[in-house]
C-alpha positions, 0 to 999 in steps of 0.5 A, a space after each residue: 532525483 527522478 520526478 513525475 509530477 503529481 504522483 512520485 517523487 524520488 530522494 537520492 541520498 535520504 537514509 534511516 537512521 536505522 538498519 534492517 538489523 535493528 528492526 528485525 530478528 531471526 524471526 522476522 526473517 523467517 517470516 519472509 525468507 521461509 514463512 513454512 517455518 515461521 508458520 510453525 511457530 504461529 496459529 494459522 487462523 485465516 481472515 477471508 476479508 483480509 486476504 486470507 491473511 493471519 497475524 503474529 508478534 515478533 519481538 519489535 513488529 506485530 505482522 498481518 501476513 499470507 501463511 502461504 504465501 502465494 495462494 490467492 485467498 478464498 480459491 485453490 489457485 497458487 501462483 508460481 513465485 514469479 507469476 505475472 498477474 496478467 497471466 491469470 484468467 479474467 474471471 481468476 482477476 475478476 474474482 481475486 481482485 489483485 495479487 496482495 501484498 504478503 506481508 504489513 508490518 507495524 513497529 511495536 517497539 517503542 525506541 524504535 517507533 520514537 526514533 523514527 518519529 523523530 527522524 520524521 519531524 526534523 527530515 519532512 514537513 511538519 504538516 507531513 506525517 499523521 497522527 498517532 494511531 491506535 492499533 489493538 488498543 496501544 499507541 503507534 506511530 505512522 510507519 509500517 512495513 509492506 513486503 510483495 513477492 510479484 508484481 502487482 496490477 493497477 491500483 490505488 489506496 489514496 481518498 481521492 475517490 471517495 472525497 470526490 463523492 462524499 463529505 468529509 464526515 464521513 472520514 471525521 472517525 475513521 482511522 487512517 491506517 488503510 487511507 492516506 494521501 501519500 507515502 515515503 517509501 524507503 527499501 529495507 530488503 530487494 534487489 534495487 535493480 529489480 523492481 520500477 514503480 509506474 504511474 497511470 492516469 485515466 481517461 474519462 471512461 475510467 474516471 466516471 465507471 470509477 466515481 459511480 462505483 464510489 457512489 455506489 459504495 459510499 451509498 451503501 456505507 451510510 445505509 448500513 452504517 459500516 464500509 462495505 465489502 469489496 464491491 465490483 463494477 458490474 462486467 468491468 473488471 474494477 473494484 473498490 474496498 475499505 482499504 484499496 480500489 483496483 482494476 484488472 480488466 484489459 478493457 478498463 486497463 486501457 482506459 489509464 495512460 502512463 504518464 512516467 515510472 521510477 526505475 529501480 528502487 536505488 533511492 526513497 520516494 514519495 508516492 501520491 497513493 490516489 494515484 493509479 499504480 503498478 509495482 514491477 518486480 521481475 524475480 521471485 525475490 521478496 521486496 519490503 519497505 519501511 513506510 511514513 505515512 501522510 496525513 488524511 487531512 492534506 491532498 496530494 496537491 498541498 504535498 505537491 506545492 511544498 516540493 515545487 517549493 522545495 519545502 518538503 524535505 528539511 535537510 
């Protein structure tokens, strides 16, 4: 078990009860092996607010993905397969926030969604996994799938920041499928050697650019009545959205310490999502996860007290 307290913990000999066979079709294949000829078969209808990102149904998953998958939404700029973020310019990373995941994933197909569910109920914590949410008018369960083709920068996805600057009522309503306090991470397709995931924590430089872009953003969501769009810390190189905050610039960079990684991706783990984080993969090769997601309504340190308390797995 590798473990960096408050951020990740790993699961040696957890596995599914399913297989990436009985998720997915040719189809779902294609879409991350040859997306060209999976694009074929779809409308192409960009969304400028979601990466530049189209949607599409498959037999059992309904997929939010990048038609072409390595140019970076709203500019001209494709990026080799395994390009490190770091290599763009600043204004390219300030302008294009992060290099996004190229594929989210929902399970539509109800025996497996229920498999799964109940897979989740009798393996965590009952107080683990969220609510039933509701996505284009149906009822799914908490689970998904994300895929990234490249590295990613430093970013987090959890509440933390907004919770530090705003009261619960604002969250009372709003869905939990872009915000959450953790996850459980199981790898469906990658190389396991091929990627590591580390953690960061930051100074108090960082801390206080970071909660007053909160402020800021919080301000203007409850002036407009509607989350705002990304909103850029001015000149320093990090940002916060309704679903991920990140940064890009080696000035904020510098203000994280690392404070420990998981190697390889040889077992399921549990990640604290306001926890600043980076992916590494080092080829070009597609990576995806099948995702439990936590709840809202518990922090990452009720998580942490249930594993030092070794009650947060059942089996």
């Amino acid at each position: 078990m590798q473990k960096v307290k408050n951020h990740l913990c790993s699961f040696p000999g957890l596995e599914l009860p399913i297989t990436v066979e009985d998720i997915f079709t040719d189809d779902d294949y294609e879409l991350i092996y040859d997306r060209a000829r999976f694009n074929k078969k779809v409308d192409i209808v960009e969304h400028p607010d979601l990466f530049g990102w189209t949607m599409a149904q498959t037999e059992k998953m309904h997929w939010m993905y990048s038609p072409n998958e390595h140019k970076l939404a709203g500019t001209e700029i494709i990026l080799e397969k395994d390009q490190d973020f770091a290599d763009l310019t600043f204004e390219e990373r300030k302008y294009l926030g992060y290099r996004p995941p190229t594929s989210i994933g929902v399970i539509t197909d109800k025996d497996l969604m229920y498999k799964l569910r109940e897979f989740a109920q009798d393996t965590f914590h009952e107080d683990y996994l969220a609510d039933i949410w509701s996505f284009g008018g149906k009822k799914i369960v908490p689970i998904t799938l994300i895929g990234f083709s490249g590295p990613s920068t430093f970013h987090t996805e959890g509440l933390t920041g907004w919770r530090k600057v705003s009261d619960e009522s604002l969250f009372a309503h709003r869905i939990e499928t872009s915000r959450t306090s953790a996850v459980v991470n199981f790898r469906l397709i990658g190389d396991p050697d091929d990627s590591s995931i580390e953690v960061a924590e930051p100074d108090e430089y960082f801390t206080e650019v970071y909660d007053n872009l909160n402020k800021e953003y919080i301000s203007k969501w409850k002036k407009d009545g509607k989350e705002p769009e990304t909103m850029w810390s001015e000149g320093r190189g990090i940002s916060v959205s309704s679903s991920i905050d990140q940064t890009s610039s080696d000035e904020m960079l510098s203000h994280l310490t690392p404070c420990g990684k998981i190697e390889g991706y040889h077992d399921p783990f549990l990640l604290n999502l306001s926890s600043w984080h980076r992916v590494n993969i080092k080829t070009e090769a597609p990576r995806l996860s099948l995702r439990f997601m936590g709840h809202k309504k518990h922090s990452f340190d009720y998580i942490q007290q249930l594993i030092d308390e070794d009650r947060f797995l059942k089996c």
